[in-house]
C-alpha positions in Angstrom: 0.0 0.0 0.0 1.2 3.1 -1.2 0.0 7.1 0.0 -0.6 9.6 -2.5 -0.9 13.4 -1.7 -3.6 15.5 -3.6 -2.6 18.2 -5.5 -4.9 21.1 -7.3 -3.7 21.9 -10.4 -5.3 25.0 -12.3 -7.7 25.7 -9.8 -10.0 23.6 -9.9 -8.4 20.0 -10.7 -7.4 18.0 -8.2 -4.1 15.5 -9.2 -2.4 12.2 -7.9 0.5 10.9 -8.8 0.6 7.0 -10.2 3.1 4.8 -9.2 6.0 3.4 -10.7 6.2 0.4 -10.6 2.4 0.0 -11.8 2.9 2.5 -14.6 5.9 -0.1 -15.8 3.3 -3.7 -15.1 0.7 -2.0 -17.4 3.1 -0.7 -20.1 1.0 2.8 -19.4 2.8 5.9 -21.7 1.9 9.8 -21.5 -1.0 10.4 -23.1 -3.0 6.8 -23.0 -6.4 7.5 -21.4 -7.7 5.5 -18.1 -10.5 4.5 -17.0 -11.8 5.3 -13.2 -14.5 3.9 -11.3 -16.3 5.3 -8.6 -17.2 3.0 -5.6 -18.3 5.1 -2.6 -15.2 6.3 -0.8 -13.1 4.7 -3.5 -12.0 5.2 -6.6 -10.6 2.0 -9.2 -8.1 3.4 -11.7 -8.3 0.7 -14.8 -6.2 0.8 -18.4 -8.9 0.9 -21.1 -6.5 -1.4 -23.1 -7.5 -4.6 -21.6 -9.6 -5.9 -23.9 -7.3 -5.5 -27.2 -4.3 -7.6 -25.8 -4.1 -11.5 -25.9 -2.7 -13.3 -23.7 -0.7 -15.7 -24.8 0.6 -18.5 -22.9 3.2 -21.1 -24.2 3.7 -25.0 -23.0 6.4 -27.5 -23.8 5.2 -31.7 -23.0 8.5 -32.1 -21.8 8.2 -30.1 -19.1 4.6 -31.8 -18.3 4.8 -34.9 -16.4 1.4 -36.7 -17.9 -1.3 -36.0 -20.6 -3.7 -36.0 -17.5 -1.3 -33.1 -16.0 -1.4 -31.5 -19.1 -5.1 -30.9 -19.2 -5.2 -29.7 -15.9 -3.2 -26.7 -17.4 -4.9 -25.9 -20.1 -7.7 -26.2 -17.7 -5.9 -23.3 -15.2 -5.2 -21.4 -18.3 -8.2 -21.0 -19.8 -10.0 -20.1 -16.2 -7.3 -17.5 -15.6 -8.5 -15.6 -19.0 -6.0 -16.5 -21.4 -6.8 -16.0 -24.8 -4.2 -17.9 -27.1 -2.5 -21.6 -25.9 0.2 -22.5 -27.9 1.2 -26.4 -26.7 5.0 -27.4 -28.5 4.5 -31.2 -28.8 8.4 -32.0 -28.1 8.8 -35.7 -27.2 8.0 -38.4 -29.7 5.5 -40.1 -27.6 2.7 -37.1 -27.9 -0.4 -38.8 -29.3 -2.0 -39.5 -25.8 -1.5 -35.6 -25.2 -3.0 -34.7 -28.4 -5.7 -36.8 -27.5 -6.2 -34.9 -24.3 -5.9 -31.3 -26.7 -8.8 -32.2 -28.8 -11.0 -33.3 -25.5 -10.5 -30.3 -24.5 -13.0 -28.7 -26.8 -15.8 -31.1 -25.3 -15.9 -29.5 -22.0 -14.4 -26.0 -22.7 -17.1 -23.4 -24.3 -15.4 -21.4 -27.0 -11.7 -23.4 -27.4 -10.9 -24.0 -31.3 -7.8 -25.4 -32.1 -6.2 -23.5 -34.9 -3.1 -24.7 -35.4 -2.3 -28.6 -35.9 1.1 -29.5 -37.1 3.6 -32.5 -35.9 5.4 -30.0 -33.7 2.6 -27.6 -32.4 -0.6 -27.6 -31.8 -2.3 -24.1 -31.3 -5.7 -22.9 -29.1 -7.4 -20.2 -29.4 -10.5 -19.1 -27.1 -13.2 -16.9 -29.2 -15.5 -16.0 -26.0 -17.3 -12.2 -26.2 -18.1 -11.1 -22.8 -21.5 -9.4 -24.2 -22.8 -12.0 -25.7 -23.4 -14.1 -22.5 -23.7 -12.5 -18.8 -23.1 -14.4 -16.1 -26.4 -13.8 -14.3 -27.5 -15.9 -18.1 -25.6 -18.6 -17.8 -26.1 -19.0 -13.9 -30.1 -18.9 -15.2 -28.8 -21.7 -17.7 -27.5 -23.8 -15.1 -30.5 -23.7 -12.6 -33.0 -24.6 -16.1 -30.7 -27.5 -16.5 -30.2 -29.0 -13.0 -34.2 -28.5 -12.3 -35.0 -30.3 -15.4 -33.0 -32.7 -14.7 -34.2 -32.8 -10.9 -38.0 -33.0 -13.1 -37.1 -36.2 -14.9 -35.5 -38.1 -12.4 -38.9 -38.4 -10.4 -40.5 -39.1 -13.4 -37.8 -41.7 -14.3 -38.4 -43.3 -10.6 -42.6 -43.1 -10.8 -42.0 -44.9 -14.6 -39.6 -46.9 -13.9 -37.7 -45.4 -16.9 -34.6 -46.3 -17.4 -33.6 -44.5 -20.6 -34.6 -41.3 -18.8 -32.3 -42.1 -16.4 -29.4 -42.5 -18.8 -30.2 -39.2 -20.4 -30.1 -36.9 -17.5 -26.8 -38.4 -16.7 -25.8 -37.6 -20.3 -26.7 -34.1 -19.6 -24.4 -33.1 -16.4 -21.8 -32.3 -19.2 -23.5 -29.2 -20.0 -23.5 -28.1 -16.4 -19.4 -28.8 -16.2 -19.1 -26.4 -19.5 -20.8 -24.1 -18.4 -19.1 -24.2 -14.9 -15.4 -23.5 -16.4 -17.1 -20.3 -18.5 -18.3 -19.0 -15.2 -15.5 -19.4 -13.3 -13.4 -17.6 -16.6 -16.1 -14.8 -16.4 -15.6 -14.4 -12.7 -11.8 -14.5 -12.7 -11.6 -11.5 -14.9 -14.6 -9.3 -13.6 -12.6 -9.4 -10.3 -9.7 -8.2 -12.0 -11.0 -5.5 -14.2 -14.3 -3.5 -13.5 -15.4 -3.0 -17.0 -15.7 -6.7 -17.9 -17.6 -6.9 -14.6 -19.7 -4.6 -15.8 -20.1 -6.1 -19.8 -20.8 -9.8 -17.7 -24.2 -7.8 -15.7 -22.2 -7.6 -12.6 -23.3 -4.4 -10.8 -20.6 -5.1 -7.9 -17.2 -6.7 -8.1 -18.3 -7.9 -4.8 -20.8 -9.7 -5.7 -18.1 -12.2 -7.7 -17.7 -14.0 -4.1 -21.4 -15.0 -4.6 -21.8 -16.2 -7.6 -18.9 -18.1 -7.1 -20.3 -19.9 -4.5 -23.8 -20.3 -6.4 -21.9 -21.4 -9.4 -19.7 -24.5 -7.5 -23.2 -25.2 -6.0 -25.3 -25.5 -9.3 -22.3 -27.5 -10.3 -22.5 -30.1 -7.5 -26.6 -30.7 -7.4 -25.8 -31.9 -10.7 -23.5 -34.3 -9.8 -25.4 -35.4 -7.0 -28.7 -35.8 -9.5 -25.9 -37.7 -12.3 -25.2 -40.2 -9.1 -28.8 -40.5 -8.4 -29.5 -41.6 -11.8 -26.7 -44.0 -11.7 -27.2 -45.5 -8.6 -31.0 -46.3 -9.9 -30.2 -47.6 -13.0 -28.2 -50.1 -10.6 -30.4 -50.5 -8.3 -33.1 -51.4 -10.7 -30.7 -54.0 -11.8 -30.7 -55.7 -8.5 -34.7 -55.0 -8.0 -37.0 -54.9 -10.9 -39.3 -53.3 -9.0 -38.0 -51.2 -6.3 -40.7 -49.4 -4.3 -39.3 -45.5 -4.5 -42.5 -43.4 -4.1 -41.4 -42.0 -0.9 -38.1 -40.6 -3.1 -40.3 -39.0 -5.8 -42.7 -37.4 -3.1 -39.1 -35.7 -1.8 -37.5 -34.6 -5.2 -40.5 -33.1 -6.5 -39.8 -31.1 -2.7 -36.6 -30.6 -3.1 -37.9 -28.9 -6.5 -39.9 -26.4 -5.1 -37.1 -24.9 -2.6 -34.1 -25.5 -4.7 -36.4 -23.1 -7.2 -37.2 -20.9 -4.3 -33.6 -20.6 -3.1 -32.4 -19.7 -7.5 -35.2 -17.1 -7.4 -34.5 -15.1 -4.1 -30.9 -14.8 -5.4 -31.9 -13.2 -8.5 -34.2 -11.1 -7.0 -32.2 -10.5 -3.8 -35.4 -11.2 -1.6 -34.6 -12.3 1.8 -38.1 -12.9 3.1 -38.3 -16.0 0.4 -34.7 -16.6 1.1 -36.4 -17.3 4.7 -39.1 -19.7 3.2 -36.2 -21.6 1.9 -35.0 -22.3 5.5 -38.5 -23.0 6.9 -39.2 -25.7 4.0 -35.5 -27.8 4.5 -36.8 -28.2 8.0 -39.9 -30.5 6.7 -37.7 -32.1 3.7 -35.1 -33.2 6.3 -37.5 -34.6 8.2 -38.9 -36.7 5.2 -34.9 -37.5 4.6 -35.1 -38.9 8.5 -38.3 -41.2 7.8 -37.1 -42.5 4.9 -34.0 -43.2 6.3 -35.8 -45.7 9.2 -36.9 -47.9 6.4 -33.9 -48.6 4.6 -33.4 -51.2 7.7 -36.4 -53.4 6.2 -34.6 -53.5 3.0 -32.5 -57.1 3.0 -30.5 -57.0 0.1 -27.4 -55.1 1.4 -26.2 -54.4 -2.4 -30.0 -52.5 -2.9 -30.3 -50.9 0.9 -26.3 -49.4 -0.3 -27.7 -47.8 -3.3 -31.1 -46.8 -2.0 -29.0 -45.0 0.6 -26.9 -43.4 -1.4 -29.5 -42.0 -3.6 -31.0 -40.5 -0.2 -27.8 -39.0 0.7 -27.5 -36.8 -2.5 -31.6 -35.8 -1.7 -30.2 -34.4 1.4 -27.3 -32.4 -0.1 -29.2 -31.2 -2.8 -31.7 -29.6 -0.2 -28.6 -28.7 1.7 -27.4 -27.1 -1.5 -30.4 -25.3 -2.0 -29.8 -23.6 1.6 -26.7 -22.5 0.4 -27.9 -20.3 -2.4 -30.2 -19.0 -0.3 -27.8 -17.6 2.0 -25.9 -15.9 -0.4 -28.8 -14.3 -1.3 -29.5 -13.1 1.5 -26.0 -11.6 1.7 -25.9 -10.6 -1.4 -29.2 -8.4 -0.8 -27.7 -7.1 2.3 -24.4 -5.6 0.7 -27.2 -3.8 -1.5 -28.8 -2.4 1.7 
C-alpha cells in the first residue's frame, strides 16, 4: 500500500500521482487514457487497453509430467482468462497428449484449435463477454439442473430407465458451463469494465456467484449419481418401491427453485421460506431413512441410501444459495 498526496492543479483539478512500478506492469505511456471507477469512498483506476491484448501462454510436453497433467493446465489457463495456448509437442511419444488437446474442446465453451502440425498444436479461445452474462448462464445452469431434478422423479414413478441414462448424459452441460463462469468471474474481479459487460453491478458480488456457481455444479453431480445408482439398483430390484423418493424430489424442486429465485431477486423474506421448508424435507430424509433397515438385500439398501444421501445435499445445497442471497441483498442495503 502506497500514499498519495492530492494536488490542485489549475484551480480547480485536483491530481495524484501514479506509481512506478504500476505504470511499468501495465506498459502505461503519456498520453493513453484510463478509465476510473467510482465505488463510494473509492476510486478504481483501470487501463482501457485490456480488452485488445491476448494473452498468450506457451507450454512444452516435456516439461509436463502426464497428458492427464497436461489438461489440468490448459484447464488453469483457460479459467485464468488466457486468450491464445500455444502447446510445443516435443517428445516423440505425444499422441496421448493430443488426445487430451482435442478433449479439450468437449468441456471447454469457445476453445478452437487452430493450429495442428507435428510440432505444435495451437488454441485459441473466441469468447465475447457481451454476448453471454453471467447472471445468463447461472439462469442456464439452474434450467438445466431443475430439469434434470423433473425427470428423475419421473424416471423413478415410470420406472424409466432410458430417462435415467439421459439426465446423466446431460451433467456435461452443467461442467461447461461451470469453467465459462468461473473464466467470467476471474476477470470481472480483476477489471471493472468486464464486470460490468458480464451484468455484474458489484465486483463484490463475484464471491457469490462463485459460490452459487460451484453449488449448481455439484446438485448436478449429485442428481448424475442419483440416476446412476438407480439404473443399478433397478438391476438388482425390478421393482423397487421408491414413491417416498419421488414425493421428496418433487420437494426438493420447489425450494431448490425458491432458493435460485430469491438470489436473482435478492429477496430475503423468500430466502427465509427456503430455510423453513429444509426443515420439513429433512425430516422426510429422517423417515425415509428408518426404512432402509427393512430392506435385505445389502447391495440395494447401499444404493437406496446413497440416492437418499444426494436428496439431502441437494436440499442442503439449496440452503446455500439462499444464504448468499440473502447476503448478497444485504451488501445492496
Amino acid at each position: 500500500m502506497e500514499t498519495r498526496k492530492v494536488y490542485v492543479s489549475g484551480g480547480s483539478t485536483y491530481v495524484i500521482s501514479l506509481p512506478k512500478k504500476w505504470v511499468k506492469k501495465t506498459n502505461l505511456k503519456a498520453g493513453d487514457s484510463l478509465i476510473v471507477t467510482e465505488h463510494g469512498s473509492s476510486l478504481m483506476i483501470e487501463t482501457s487497453i485490456i480488452e485488445n491484448e491476448s494473452r498468450t501462454k506457451e507450454i512444452k510436453i516435456s516439461q509436463v509430467t502426464s497428458s492427464e497433467a497436461l489438461e489440468r493446465l490448459l484447464i488453469a489457463f483457460y479459467l485464468v482468462g488466457y486468450d491464445t495456448i500455444k502447446i510445443k509437442l516435443d517428445r516423440k511419444d505425444h499422441l496421448s497428449f493430443r488426445e487430451i488437446i482435442r478433449n479439450i474442446m468437449d468441456y471447454l465453451i469457445g476453445v478452437e484449435i487452430v493450429e495442428d502440425t507435428n510440432e505444435e498444436m495451437t488454441l485459441e479461445i473466441m469468447l465475447d463477454y457481451r454476448r453471454m452474462s453471467t447472471r445468463q448462464i447461472l439462469q442456464r445452469m439452474f434450467s438445466i439442473d431443475r430439469s434434470m431434478l423433473l425427470d428423475l422423479g419421473k424416471a423413478l414413478k415410470n420406472m424409466d430407465i432410458g430417462l435415467a441414462k439421459d439426465i446423466i448424459a446431460r451433467e456435461k452441460e452443467i461442467d461447461r458451463l461451470y469453467f465459462l463462469v468461473v473464466r467470467q468471474l476471474k476477470s470481472a474481479v480483476e477489471y471493472q469494465q468486464i464486470a460490468e459487460k458480464l451484468g455484474i453491478e458489484s465486483q463484490r458480488d463475484c464471491l457469490g456467484y462463485r459460490i452459487v456457481v460451484k453449488v449448481l455444479e455439484r446438485i448436478a453431480d449429485h442428481i448424475e449419481n442419483m440416476a446412476k445408482n438407480y439404473i443399478q439398483l433397478s438391476e438388482i430390484q425390478k421393482e423397487a418401491n421408491l414413491n417416498d423418493f419421488i414425493d421428496i424430489t418433487y420437494s426438493i424442486v420447489t425450494t431448490f427453485e425458491k432458493s435460485v429465485q430469491a438470489l436473482f431477486t435478492r429477496n430475503n423474506e423468500l430466502a427465509e421460506t427456503v430455510f423453513q421448508e429444509l426443515k420439513k424435507i429433512e425430516k422426510s430424509q429422517s423417515d425415509i431413512s428408518k426404512g432402509l433397515f427393512k430392506i435385505e438385500d445389502i447391495q440395494a439398501a447401499i444404493l437406496v441410501k446413497a440416492i437418499l444421501d444426494s436428496i439431502g445435499r441437494i436440499a442442503s445445497y439449496s440452503g446455500d444459495i439462499a444464504e448468499v442471497a440473502i447476503n448478497m441483498s444485504t451488501e445492496r442495503v
